[in-house]
C-alpha positions as CSV (number, residue, x, y, z in Angstrom):
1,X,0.0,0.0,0.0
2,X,1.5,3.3,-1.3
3,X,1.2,6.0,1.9
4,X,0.7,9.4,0.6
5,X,1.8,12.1,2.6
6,X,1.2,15.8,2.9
7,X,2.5,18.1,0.7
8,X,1.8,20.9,2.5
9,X,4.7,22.1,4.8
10,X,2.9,24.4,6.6
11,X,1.9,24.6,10.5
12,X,0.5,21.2,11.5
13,X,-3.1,20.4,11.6
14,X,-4.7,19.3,14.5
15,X,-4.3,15.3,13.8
16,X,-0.8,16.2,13.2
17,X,-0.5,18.2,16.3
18,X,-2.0,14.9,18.2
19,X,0.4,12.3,16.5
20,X,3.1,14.6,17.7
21,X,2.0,14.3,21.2
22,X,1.6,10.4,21.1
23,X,5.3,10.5,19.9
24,X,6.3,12.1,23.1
25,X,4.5,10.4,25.3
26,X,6.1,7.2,23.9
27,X,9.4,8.5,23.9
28,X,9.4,9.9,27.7
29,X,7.5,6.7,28.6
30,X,10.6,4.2,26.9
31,X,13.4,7.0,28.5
32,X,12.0,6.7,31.8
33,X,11.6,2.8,31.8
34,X,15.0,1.6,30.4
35,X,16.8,4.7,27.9
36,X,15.9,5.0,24.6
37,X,18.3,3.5,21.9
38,X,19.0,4.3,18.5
39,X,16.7,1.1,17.8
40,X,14.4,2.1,19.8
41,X,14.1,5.7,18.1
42,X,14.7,4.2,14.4
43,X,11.8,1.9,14.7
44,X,9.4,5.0,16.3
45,X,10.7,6.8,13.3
46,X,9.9,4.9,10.9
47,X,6.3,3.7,12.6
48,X,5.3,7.7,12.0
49,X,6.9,8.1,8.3
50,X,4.5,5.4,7.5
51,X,1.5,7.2,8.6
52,X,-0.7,8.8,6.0
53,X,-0.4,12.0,8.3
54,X,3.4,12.3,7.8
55,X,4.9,15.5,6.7
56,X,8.4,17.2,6.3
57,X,7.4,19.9,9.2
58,X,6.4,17.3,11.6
59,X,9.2,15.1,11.3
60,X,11.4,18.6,12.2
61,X,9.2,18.7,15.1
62,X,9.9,15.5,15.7
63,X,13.8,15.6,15.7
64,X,13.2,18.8,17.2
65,X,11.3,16.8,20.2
66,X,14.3,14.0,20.5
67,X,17.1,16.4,20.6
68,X,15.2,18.3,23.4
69,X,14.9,15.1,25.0
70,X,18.1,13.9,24.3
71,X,21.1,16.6,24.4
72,X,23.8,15.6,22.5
73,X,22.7,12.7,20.6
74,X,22.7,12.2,17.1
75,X,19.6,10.7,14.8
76,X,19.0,10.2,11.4
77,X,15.7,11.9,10.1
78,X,16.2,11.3,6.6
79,X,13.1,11.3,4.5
80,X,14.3,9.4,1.5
């Protein structure tokens, strides 16, 4: 199944906003359990590029988020 995503780089819509916040809350929830790895992050990342909801702006927000989070660490947020 082909996922298309937004073209639209503008502010997120509300969905958007609420995918963003599930994202966090699964992040702070794996951080505060054991640490998150860069499995752990990889396989959150690529969960949400597979949703139809997907966009270039949220998965800023999104590396935005982890480097918040995580100080210092790198990620790969490549689209392609």
């Amino acid at each position: 199944m082909e996922v298309h995503h937004p073209s639209d780089d503008g502010p997120l819509s509300a969905e958007q906003v609420l995918l963003l916040e599930q994202f966090r809350h699964r992040v702070e929830a794996r951080i505060s359990s054991h640490g998150l790895t860069s499995d752990d992050v990889a396989a959150l990342v690529k969960e949400l590029r597979d949703h139809p909801q997907m966009s270039r702006q949220l998965m800023a927000e999104l590396a935005q988020e982890l480097q918040r989070l995580l100080p210092g660490q790198r990620f790969s947020f490549d689209w392609d």
